[in-house]
C-alpha positions in Angstrom: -3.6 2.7 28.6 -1.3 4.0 25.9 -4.0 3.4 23.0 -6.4 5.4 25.4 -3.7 8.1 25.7 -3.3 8.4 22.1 -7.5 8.7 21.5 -7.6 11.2 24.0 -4.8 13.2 22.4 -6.6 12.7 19.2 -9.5 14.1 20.7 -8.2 17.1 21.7 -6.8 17.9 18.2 -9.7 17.8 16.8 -11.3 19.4 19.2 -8.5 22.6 18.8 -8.9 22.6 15.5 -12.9 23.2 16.1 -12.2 25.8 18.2 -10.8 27.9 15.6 -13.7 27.1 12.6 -15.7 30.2 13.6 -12.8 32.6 11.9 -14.1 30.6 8.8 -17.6 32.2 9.0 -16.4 35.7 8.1 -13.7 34.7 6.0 -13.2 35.4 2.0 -14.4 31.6 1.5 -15.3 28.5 3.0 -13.3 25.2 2.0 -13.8 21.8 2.8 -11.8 18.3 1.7 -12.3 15.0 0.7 -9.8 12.9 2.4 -10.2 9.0 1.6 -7.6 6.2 2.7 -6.5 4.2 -0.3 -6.3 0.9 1.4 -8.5 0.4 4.9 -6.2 -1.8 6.0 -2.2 -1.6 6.0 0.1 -4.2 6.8 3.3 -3.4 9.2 6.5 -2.4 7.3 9.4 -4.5 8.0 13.2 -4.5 8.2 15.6 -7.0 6.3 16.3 -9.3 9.5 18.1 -11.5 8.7 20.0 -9.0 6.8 20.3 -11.7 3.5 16.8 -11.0 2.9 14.8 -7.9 1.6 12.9 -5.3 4.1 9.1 -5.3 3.1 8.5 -1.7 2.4 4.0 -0.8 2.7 2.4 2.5 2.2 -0.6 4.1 4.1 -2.4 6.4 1.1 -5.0 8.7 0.9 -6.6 10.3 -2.0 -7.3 14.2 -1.5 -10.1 16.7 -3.0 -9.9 19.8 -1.6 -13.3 22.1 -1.9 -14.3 26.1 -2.6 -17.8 25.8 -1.2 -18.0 29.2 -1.2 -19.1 31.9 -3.8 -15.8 33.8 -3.6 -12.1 33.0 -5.2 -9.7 32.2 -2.8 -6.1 32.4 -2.7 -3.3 31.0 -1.2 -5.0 28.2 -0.5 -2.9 25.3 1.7 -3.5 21.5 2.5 -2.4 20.3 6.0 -2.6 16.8 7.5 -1.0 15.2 10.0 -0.6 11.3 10.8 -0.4 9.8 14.1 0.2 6.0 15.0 -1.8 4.8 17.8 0.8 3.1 19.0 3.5 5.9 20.3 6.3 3.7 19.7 5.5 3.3 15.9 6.2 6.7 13.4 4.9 6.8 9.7 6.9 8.8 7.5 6.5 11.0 4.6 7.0 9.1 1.3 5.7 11.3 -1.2 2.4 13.2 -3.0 1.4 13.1 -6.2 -1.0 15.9 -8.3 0.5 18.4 -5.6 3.7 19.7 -3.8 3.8 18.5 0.0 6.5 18.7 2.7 6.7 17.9 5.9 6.6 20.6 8.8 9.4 20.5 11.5 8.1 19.1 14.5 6.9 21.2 17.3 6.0 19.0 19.7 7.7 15.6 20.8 6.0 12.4 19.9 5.1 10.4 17.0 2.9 12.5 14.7 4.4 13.9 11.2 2.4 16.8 9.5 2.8 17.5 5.9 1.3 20.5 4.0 0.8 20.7 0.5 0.4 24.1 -1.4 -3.1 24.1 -3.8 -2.9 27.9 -4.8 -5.8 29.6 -5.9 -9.6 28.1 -6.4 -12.2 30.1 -7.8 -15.6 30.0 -6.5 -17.0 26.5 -6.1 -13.8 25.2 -7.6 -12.4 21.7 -6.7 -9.0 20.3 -7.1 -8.0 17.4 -9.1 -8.0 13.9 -6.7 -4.3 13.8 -5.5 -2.8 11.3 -3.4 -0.3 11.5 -0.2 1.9 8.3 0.7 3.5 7.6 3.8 6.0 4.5 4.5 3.8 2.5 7.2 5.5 1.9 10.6 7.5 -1.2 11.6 5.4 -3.2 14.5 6.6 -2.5 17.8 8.2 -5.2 18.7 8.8 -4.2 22.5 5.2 -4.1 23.8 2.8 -4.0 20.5 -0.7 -3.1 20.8 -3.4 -6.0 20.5 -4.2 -7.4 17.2 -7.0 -4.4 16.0 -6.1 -2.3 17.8 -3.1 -0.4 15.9 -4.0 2.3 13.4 -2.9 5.6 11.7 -5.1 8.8 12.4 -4.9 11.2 10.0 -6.6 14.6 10.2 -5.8 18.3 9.8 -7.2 21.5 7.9 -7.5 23.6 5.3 -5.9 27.3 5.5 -6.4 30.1 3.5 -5.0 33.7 3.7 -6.0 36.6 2.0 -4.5 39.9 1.4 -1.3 41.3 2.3 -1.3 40.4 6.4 -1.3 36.6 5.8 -1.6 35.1 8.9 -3.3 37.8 10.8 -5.7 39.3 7.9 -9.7 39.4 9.2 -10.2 37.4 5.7 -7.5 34.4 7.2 -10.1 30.9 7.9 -8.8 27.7 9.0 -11.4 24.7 8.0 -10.5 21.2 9.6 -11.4 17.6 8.1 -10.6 14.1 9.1 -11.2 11.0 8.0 -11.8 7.2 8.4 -9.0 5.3 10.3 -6.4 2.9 8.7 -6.2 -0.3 10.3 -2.2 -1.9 10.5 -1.6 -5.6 11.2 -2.1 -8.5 9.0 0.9 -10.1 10.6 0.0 -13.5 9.2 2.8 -13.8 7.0 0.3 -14.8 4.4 -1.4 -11.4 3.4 -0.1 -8.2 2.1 -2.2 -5.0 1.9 -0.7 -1.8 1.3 -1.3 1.4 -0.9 0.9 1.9 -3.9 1.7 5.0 -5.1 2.7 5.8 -9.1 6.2 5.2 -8.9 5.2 1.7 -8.1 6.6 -0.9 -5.1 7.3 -4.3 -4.5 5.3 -6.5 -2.0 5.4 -10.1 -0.6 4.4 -12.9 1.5 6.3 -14.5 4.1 10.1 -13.1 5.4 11.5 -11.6 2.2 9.8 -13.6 -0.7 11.8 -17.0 0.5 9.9 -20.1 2.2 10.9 -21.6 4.8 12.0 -18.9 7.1 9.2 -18.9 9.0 7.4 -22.2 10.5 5.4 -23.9 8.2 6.1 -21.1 5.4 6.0 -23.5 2.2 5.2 -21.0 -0.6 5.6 -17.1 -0.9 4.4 -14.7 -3.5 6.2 -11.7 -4.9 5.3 -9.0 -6.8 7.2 -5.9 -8.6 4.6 -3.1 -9.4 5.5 -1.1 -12.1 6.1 2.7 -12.3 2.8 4.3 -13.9 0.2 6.6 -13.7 -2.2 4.2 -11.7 -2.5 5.0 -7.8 -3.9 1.5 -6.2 -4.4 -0.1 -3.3 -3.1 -3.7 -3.5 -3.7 -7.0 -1.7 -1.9 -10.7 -1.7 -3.6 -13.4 0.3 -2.9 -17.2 0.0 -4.4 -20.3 0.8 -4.0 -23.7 0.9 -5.7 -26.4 -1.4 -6.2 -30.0 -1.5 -2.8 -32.1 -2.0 -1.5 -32.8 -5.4 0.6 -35.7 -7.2 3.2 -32.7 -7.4 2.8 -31.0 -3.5 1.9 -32.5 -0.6 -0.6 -29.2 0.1 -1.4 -27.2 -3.1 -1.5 -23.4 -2.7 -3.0 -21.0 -4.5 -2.8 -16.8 -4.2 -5.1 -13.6 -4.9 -3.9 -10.8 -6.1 -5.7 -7.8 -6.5 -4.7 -4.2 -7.5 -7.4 -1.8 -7.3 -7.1 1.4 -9.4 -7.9 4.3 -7.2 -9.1 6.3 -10.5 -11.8 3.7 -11.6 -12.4 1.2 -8.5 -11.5 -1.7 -10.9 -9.1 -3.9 -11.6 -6.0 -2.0 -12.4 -4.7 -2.8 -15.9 -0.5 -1.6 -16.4 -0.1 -2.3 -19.7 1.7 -1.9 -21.9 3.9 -2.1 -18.6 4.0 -5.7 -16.6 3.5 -6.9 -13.3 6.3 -9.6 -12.5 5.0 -12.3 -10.2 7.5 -14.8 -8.6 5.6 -17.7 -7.1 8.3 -20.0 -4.4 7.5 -23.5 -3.8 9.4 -25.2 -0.7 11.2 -27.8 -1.2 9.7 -29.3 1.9 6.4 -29.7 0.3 7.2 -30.8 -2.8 6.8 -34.5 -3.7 10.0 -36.5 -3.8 10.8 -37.0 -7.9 8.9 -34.4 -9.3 10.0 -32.3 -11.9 9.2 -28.4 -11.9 8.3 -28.9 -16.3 5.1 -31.1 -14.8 3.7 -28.5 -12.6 0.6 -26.9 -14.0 -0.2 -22.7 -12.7 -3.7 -21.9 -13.1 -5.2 -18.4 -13.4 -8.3 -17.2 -13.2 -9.0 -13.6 -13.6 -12.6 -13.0 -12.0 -15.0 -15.3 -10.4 -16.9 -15.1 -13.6 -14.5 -15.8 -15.9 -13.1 -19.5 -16.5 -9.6 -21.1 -15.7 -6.5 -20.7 -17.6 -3.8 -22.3 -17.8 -1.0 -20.5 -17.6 1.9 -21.2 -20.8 5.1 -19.8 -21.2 6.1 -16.2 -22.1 7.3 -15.9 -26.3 10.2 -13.9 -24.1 11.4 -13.5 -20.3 10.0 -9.7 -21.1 6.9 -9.9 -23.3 3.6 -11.7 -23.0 1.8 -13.5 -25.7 -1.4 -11.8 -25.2 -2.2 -8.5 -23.2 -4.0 -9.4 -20.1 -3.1 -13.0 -20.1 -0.1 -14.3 -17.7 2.3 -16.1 -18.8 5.7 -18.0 -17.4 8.9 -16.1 -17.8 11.4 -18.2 -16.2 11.1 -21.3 -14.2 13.5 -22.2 -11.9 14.9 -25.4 -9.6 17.5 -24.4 -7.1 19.0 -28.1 -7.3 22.3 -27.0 -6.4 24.7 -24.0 -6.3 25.3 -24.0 -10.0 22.1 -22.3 -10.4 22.4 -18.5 -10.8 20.5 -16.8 -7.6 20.9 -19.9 -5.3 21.2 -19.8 -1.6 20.5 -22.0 1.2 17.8 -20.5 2.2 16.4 -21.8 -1.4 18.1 -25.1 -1.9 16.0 -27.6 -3.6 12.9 -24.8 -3.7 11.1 -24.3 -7.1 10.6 -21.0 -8.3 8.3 -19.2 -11.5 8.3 -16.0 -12.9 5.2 -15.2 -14.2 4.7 -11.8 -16.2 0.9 -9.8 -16.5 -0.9 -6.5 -17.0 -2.7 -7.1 -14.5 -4.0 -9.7 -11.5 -6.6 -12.3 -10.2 -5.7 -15.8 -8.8 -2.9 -18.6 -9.3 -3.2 -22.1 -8.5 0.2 -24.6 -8.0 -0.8 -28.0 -8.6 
């Protein structure tokens, strides 16, 4: 009943908002927008429990165009959205914008929506904006009584306002033009893949309960990756899988990582910055006697391209050849006399793998 509730009260903003469309008609200009989510799928935020471990921050995204479709300049020209989690018990806050200045409106009504509005100024007559992006921090899952898997999701609609002349607000020339667009799914609580937008400042993302194995049943090997700050808006991706045993592992994993630029629809490339890559074997599933200098990490860029092997790194901070992994550090938590051990590590095997940009690692 509550996910019906919150359809119905999306229903009826929308509906409100095309009640009010006809001002538009005799207004100075007509405006539309472009509103696309940067990753369809989002998965649930999450807080450092147990408090040793990191909280997984993920971002819901959406990348903006806002439209003169009309013959006339227009002024004052204002971008306002507003994102509700279907779930009432779940909120999804403001992060940050970037190409434009947003803020959030004070609430006027109790529940769970957040409305932002970002100021776009003037555009003459059949003018677009540059793309810019809005990030919100995705919601933590309710953990009391969650939705159904599927069935949890961020709406995010709104509308354009622009006011001319001297009587803003009230001015015969004032039109209000709503847009909406496609839903963001949250879940992927399999604590094997991470989706999430990521804005230019960059984020950090990974599997399992803070990076470390073993915290969850039958969690044998995480992934984390640091995304740098740069001018690329993405959406980005980590799924793992398991592969046939090895003389090293008694199941082999591998991971995918892909970083979409938003710009392009391709594979983002940071360089000269670096994406940092830990990879965490458990010691659980690692073969009694094997040394961590006789494990091989494949890479494979594209399906079309051949497999790698991955070397070491001429530094722990540069890579031998842009666009090409390579190992940074590699690292056995035999004992506490290793810098960074913890239990929750002990006897784990750990790499540091350093690239401009992503595709697929195999352990073997």
């Amino acid at each position: 009943m509550r996910g019906l509730g919150n359809l119905f009260k999306g229903a009826v903003f929308i509906a409100g908002l095309a009640g009010v469309t006809t001002s538009a008609f005799g207004a100075a200009g007509l405006t539309s927008a472009n509103v696309d989510p940067l990753s369809p799928v989002v998965t649930y935020s999450r807080d450092a429990i147990p408090p040793r471990i990191a909280a997984l921050t993920t971002y819901i995204g959406y990348t903006v165009v806002v439209n003169n479709t009309s013959g006339n300049t227009i002024n004052n020209v204002v971008f306002e959205g507003t994102i509700t989690i279907a779930d009432q018990e779940e909120i999804a806050t403001f992060s940050s914008s970037d190409g434009v200045s947003c803020a959030v409106v004070p609430p006027t009504t109790l529940g769970n929506s957040v409305t932002v509005r970002c100021q776009i100024g003037q555009l003459k007559a059949a003018q677009s904006t540059q793309p810019f992006s809005i990030f919100f921090v995705a919601p933590k899952q309710d953990d009391a009584s969650p939705l159904p898997d599927g069935e949890d999701y961020a709406e995010f609609a709104g509308s354009i306002i622009t006011a001319e002349g001297a009587d803003k607000g009230s001015s015969p020339n004032d039109s209000v033009d709503p847009w909406s667009t496609t839903n963001v799914a949250l879940g992927t609580p399999n604590a094997t893949v991470v989706k999430s937008a990521v804005p230019k400042g960059g984020a950090t993302f990974f599997t399992g309960i803070g990076g470390i194995t073993g915290l969850l049943g039958g969690d044998l090997f995480t992934t984390s990756v640091v995304v740098p700050s740069s001018g690329i808006v993405a959406r980005a991706s980590i799924a793992e899988e398991q592969t046939l045993q090895t003389s090293n592992f008694i199941t082999g994993y591998a991971t995918q990582l892909d970083i979409i630029d938003a710009r392009t629809g391709t594979t983002a490339d940071f360089s000269p910055s670096l994406l940092r890559i830990v990879l965490r074997m458990d010691a659980a599933n690692i073969v009694k006697g094997t040394k961590i200098q006789s494990v091989v990490i494949t890479y494979k860029k594209s399906e079309s391209e051949p497999t790698k092997t991955v070397l070491d790194c001429p530094s722990p901070t540069t890579v031998t050849e842009v666009g090409v992994p390579c190992i940074a550090e590699r690292k056995y938590y035999r004992n506490r006399s290793v810098p960074g051990w913890s239990l929750d590590l002990d006897g784990d095997f750990e790499w540091t793998l350093l690239n401009s940009t992503n595709g697929r690692f195999s352990i073997e």
